[in-house]
C-alpha positions in Angstrom: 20.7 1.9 15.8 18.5 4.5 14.7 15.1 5.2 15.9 13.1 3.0 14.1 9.7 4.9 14.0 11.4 7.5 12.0 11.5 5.8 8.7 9.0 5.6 6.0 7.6 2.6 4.3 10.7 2.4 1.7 13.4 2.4 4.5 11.6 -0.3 6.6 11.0 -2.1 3.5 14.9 -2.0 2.2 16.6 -2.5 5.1 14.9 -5.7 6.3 15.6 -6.9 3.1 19.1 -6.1 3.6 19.1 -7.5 7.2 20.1 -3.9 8.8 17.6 -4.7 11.0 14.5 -7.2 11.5 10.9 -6.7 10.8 10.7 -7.7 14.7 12.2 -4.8 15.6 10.4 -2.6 13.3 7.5 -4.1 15.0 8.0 -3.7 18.5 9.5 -0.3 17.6 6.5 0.8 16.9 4.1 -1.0 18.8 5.7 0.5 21.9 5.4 4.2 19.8 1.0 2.9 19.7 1.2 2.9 23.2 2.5 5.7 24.1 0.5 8.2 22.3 -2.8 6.9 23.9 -3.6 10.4 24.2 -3.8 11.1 20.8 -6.8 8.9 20.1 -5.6 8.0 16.9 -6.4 3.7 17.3 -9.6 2.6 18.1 -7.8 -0.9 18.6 -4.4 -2.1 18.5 -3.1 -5.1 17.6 0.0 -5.4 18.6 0.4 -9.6 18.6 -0.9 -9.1 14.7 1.6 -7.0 13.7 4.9 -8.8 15.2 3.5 -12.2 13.9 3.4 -10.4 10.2 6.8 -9.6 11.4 8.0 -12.8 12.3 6.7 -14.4 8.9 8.7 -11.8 7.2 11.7 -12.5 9.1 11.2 -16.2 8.5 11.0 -15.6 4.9 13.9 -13.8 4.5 15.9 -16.4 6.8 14.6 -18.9 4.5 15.7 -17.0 1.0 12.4 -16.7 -0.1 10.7 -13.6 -2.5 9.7 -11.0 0.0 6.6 -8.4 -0.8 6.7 -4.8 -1.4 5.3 -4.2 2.4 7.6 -6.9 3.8 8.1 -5.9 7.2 6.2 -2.4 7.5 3.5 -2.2 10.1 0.7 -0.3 9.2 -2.4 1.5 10.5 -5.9 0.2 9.1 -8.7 2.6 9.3 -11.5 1.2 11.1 -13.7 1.1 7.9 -11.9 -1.8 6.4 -13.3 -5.7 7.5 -10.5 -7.2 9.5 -11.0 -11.0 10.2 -11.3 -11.5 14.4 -10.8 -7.7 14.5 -13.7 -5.3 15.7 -14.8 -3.3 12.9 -17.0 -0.4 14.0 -16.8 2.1 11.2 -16.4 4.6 14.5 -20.0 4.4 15.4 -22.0 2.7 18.3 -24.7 0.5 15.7 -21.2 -1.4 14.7 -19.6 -1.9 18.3 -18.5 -4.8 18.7 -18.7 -6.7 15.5 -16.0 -8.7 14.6 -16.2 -9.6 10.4 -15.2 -13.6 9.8 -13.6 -12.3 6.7 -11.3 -10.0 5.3 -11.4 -6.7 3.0 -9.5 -7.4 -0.5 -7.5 -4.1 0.0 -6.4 -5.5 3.7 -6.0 -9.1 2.8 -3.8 -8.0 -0.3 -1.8 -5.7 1.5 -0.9 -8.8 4.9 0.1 -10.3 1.2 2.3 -7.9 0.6 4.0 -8.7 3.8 2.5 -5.6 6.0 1.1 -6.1 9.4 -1.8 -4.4 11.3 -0.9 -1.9 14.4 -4.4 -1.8 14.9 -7.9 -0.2 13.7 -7.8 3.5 13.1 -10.2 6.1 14.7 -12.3 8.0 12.1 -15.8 10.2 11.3 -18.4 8.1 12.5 -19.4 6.1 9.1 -16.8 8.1 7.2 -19.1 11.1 7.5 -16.9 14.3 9.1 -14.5 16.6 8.1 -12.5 17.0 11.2 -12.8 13.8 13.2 -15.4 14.9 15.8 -18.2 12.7 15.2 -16.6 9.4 15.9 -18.2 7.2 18.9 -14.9 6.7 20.5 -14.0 10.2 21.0 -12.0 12.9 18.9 -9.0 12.3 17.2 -6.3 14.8 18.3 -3.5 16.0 15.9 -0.1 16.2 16.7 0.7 19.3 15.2 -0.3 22.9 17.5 -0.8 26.1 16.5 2.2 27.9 17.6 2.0 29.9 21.1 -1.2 27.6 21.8 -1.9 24.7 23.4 -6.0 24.0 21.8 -6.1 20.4 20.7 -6.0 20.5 16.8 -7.9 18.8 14.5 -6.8 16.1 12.5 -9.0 16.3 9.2 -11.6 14.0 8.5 -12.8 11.0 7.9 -9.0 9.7 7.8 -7.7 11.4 10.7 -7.1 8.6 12.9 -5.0 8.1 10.0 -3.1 11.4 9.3 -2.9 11.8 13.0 -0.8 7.9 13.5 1.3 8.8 10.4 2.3 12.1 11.0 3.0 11.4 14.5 5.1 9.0 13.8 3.2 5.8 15.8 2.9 4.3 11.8 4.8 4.9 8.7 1.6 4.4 6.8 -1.8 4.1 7.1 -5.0 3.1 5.1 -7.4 6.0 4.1 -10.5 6.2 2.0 -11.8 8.8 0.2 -15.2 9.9 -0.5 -15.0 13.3 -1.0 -12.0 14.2 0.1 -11.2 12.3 3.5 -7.6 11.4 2.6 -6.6 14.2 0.9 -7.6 17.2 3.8 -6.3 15.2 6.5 -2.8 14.6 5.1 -2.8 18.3 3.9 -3.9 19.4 7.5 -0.8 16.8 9.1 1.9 17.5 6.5 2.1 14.2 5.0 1.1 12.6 1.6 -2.3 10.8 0.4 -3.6 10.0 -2.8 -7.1 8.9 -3.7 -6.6 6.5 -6.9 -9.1 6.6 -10.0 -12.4 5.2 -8.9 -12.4 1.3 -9.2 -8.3 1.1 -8.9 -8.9 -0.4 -5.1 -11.5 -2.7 -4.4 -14.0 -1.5 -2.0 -15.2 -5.6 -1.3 -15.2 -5.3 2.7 -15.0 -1.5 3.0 -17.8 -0.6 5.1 -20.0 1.9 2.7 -20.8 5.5 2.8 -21.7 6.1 -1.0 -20.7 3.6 -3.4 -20.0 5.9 -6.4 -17.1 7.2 -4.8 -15.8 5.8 -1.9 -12.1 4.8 -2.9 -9.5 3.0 -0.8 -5.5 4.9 -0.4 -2.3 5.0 1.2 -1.1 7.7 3.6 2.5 8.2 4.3 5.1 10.1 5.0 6.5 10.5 1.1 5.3 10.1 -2.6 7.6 7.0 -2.6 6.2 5.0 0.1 2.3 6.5 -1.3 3.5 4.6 -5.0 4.8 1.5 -3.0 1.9 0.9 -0.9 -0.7 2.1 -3.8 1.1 -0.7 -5.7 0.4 -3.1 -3.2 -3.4 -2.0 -2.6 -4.4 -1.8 -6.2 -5.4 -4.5 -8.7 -9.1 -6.0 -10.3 -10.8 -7.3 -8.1 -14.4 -9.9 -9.0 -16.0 -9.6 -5.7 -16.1 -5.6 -6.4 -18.6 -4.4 -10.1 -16.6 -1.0 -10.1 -13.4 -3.3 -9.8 -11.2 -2.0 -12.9 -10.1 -4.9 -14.8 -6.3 -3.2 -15.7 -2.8 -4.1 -14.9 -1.8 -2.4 -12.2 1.9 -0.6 -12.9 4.9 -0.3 -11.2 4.1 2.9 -10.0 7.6 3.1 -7.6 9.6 2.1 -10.3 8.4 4.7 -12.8 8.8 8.0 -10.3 10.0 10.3 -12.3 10.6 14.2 -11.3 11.4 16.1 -14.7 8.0 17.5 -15.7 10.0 18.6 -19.3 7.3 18.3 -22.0 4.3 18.6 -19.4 1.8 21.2 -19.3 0.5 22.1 -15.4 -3.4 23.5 -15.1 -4.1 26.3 -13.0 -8.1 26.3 -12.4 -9.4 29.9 -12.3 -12.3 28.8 -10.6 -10.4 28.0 -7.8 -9.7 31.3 -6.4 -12.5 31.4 -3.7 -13.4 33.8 -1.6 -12.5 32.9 2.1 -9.9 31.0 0.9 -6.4 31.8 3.5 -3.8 33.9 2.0 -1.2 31.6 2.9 -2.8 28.9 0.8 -2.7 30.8 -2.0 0.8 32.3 -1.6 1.4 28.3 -1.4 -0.3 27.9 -4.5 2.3 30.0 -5.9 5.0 28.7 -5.0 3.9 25.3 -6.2 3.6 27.0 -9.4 7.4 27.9 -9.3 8.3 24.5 -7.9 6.6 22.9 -11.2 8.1 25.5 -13.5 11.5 24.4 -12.0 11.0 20.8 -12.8 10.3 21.5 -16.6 6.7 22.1 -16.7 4.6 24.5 -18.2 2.1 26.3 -16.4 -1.1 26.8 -18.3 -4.6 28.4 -17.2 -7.5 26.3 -17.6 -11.3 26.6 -17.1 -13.4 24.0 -15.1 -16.6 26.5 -14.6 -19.0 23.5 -12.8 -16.7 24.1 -10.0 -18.7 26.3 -8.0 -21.7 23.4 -8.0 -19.6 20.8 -7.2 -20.3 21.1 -3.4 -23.9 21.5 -3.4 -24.1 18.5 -6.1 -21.4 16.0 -3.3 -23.5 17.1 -0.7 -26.9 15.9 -2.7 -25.3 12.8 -3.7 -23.3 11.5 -0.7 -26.0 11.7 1.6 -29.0 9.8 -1.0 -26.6 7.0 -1.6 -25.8 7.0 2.5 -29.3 7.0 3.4 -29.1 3.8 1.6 -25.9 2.2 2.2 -26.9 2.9 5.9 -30.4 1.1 5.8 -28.8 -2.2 6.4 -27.9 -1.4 10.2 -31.7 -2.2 11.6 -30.7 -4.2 14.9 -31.8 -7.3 13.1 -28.9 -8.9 12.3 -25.4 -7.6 13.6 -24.4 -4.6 15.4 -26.5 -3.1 18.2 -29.9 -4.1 18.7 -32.0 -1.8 21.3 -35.5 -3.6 21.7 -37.8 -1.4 24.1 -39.9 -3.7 26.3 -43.4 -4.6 24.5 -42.3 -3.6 20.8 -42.7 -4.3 17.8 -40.5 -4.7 14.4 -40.6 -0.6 13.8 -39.8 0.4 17.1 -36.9 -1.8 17.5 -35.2 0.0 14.4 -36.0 3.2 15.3 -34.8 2.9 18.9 -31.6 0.8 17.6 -30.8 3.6 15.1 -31.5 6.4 17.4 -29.2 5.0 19.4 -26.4 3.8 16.9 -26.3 6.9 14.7 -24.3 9.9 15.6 -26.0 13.5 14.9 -24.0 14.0 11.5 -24.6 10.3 10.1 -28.0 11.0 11.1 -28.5 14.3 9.6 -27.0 13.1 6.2 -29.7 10.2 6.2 -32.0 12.2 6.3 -30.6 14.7 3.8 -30.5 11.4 1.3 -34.4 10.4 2.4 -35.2 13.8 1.7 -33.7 14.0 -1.5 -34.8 10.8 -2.7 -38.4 10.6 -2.2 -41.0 11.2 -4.6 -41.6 14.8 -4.5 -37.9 15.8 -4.7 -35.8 13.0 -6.3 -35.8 14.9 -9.6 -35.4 18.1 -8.3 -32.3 17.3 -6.6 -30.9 14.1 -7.1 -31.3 13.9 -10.7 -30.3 17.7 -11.1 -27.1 17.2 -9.2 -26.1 13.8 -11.0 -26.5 16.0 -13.7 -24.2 18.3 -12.5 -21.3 15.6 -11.7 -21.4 14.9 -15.3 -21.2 18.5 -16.8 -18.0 18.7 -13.7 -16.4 15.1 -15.1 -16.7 16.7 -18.7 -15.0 20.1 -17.4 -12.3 18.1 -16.3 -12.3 16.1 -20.1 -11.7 19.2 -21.6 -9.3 20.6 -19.4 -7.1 17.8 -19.8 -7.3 18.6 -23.6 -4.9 21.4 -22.7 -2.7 20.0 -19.9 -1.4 17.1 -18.0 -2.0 17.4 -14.4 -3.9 20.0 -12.5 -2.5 21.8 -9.7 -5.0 23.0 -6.7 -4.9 24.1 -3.1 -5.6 20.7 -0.9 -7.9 22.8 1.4 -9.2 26.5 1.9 -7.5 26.8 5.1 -5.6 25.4 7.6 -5.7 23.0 10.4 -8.6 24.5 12.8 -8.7 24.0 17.1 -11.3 21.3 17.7 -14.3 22.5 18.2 -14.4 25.6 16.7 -16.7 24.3 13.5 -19.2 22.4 15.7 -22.1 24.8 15.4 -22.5 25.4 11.7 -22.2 22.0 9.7 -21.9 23.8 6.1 -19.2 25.7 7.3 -17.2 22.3 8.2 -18.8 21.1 4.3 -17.0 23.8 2.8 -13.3 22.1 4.1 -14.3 19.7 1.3 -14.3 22.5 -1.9 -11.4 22.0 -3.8 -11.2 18.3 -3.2 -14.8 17.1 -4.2 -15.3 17.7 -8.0 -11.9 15.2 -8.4 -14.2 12.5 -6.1 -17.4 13.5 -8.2 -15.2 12.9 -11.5 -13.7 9.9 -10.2 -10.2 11.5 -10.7 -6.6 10.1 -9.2 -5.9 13.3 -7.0 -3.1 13.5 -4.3 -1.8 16.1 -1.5 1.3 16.7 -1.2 3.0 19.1 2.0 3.9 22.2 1.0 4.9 24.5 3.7 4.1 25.4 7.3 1.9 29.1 7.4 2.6 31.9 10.1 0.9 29.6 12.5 3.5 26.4 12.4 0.6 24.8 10.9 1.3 22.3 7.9 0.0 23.4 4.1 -1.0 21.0 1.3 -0.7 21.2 -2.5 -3.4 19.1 -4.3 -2.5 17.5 -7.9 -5.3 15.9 -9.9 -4.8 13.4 -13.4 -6.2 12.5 -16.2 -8.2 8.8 -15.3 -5.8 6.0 -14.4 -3.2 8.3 -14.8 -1.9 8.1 -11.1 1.9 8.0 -12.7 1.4 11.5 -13.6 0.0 13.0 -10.2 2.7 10.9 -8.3 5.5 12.3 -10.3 4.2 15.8 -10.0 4.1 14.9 -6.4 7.6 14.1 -6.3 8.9 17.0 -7.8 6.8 19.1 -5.7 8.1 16.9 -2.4 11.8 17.6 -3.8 11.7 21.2 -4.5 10.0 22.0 -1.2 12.2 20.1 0.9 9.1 19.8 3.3 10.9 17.7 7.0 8.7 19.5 9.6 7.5 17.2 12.2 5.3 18.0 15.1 7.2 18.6 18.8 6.5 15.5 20.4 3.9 16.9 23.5 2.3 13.5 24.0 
């Protein structure tokens, strides 16, 4: 039989249902794939009884004749940011260790529905806040993929990259991301696989744990735009606990894939062509262009000329509606509690936060303070929500003249560990091309394109018009079939 761990989530899915093999197998397949790359980092905690009982209930079900779901049989990684019933949920920082929710997320509990199963709780940027997985509490994430004729640990991408990492090392077909300003997109681009960020309120964010509320967003990451549309399918849908929650149907996104782009129009954003940005990036730009043109499309310029105050607006933003989100964590009444001998109330929260918080979530609270007290809340915060509007309408208008928009994923490649540490806005600027589709609230997926001089994995971004994830997964696909992309990190671990 064939290895196992090398199929996506469409393969798993069909061939349990045709009884080629069982979801058991599947399970312990990769279970035993988990253990093995300890040294990658990429799981915070596994779960391996939870995933070959899913299996077992799927195999049951099938036994029995019954419906199975669209997940039926995959095992899946779940970033640590999602509330897993029983299961430590730590967000990757110290103030959460060790608390176990009594209740599930909606995206979570809809996808066990589905039939998936849980390898375990993926690693990630301490509260979601990190653009290369280095400021988690349980240690870097390591990707699988090296530069070629070195042996530097890689990173990852961030906040998802316990997630790229376990997908593209093929220890899960698929994983759970979220996106706040671009944390699935860069870390699939940086891993060569897929991810898409939905239009905001597509996934409930009931039982995420928050960063900023405005634009957090719940996706898949896999291996292909296929399994991306099957396990978006099965993430999606309104949900009541969740006041973003869009009350729409959600469609059959696999069933509609559809590669012949005849009739569409493609954006190219001239804005987009930043300094600094790798040469090899935009000769993959180019190419994507062709790849498009090839599949019917036409390739038009467009203007979205807020883009260059995108950043500065995220990063004004992100951090306000952190330094609130993040507020809740006071030692009082889960998480740590550090309670100096002979103190009061305020010295118990300050000593439990300095404790809990890593540098970077504790620089971006105080970023948010800073921008949202008194003297300086109109001066920034209302000037850069200002901005994400006049950026949302550049995209309006934009889409007045085309169908999709096609973008580099990030300005460069994957980067050795490390080697960002001292200069936090340099790390920030990983995050240019994909923020102003988070600020807009825009579906927006990367998609592998290549592998540069280095051996080092490329991604093409494609962003859509809202709710129109049908057009930036088709785009995907005939992208994904014109570049042929199979490359696969040597296995090292």
């Amino acid at each position: 039989m064939t290895d196992l761990t090398q199929l996506g989530v469409k393969d798993i899915r069909d061939g349990v249902r045709s009884g080629a093999f069982t979801a058991r197998e599947v399970a312990e397949g990769f279970n035993a794939a988990v253990a093995e790359a300890a040294v990658l980092n990429a799981f915070i905690v596994t779960t391996p009884d939870h995933a070959l009982a899913a299996a077992d209930k799927v195999d049951a079900a099938r036994a029995a004749g019954a419906e199975l779901g669209a997940m039926a049989g995959v095992p899946i990684g779940m970033k640590d940011l999602f509330a897993t019933n029983g299961v430590q949920t730590t967000a990757a920082s110290h103030i959460l260790e060790g608390f176990t929710p009594r209740y599930e997320s909606t995206v979570s509990q809809k996808l066990w529905d589905a039939g998936a199963g849980m390898l375990g709780k993926l690693n990630l940027d301490q509260f979601a806040m990190g653009s290369s997985n280095e400021t988690s509490y349980f240690g870097n994430v390591t990707s699988p993929w090296k530069k070629a004729g070195s042996n530097a640990a890689m990173s990852p991408g961030g906040s998802s990259g316990g997630s790229s990492t376990a997908v593209a090392a093929r220890i899960a077909p698929a994983a759970t991301g979220t996106d706040t300003g671009g944390s699935i997109r860069q870390p699939a681009a940086f891993t060569g696989i897929c991810g898409i960020k939905p239009t905001y309120g597509r996934c409930s964010r009931w039982g995420i744990v928050a960063f900023a509320s405005s634009l957090d967003q719940a996706g898949p990451m896999a291996r292909s735009v296929e399994d991306c549309a099957i396990m978006l399918g099965a993430m999606a849908g309104f949900d009541p606990k969740d006041a973003t929650s869009l009350q729409m149907d959600v469609p059959d996104w696999e069933a509609a894939l559809n590669a012949d782009l005849r009739g569409k129009k493609v954006g190219i954003p001239r804005e987009y062509r930043m300094e600094g940005t790798d040469q090899a990036i935009l000769d993959s730009w180019e190419q994507g262009k062709a790849w498009l043109r090839d599949a019917g499309a036409e390739i038009v310029d467009v203007s979205l000329p807020h883009t260059k105050y995108a950043l500065p607006a995220y990063y004004i933003v992100a951090p306000a509606e952190a330094s609130s989100n993040l507020a809740r964590y006071d030692g009082v009444r889960y998480g740590l509690r550090d309670l100096p001998d002979g103190s009061g109330l305020q010295d118990m929260y300050a000593a439990t936060r300095a404790a809990g918080f890593g540098d970077e979530v504790k620089r971006r609270i105080l970023i948010g303070t800073y921008v949202l007290s008194a003297g300086f809340y109109d001066a920034y915060y209302t000037q850069a929500q200002k901005v994400r509007a006049l950026v949302a309408r550049d995209f309006e208008r934009a889409f007045q003249e085309c169908d999709v928009i096609l973008a580099p994923t990030t300005p460069t490649a994957s980067f050795p560990l490390g080697s960002m540490n001292e200069d936090p806005l340099t790390m920030y600027l990983n995050d240019v091309f994909a923020v102003p589709a988070s600020l807009a609230g825009l579906p927006a997926m990367s998609v592998p394109a290549m592998l540069n001089e280095h051996g080092l994995p490329l991604g093409l971004q494609l962003v859509g018009r809202p709710f129109d994830e049908q057009g930036v997964l088709n785009a995907g696909l005939a992208i994904q079939q014109r570049a042929g992309f199979t490359a696969k990190p040597e296995k090292w671990w």
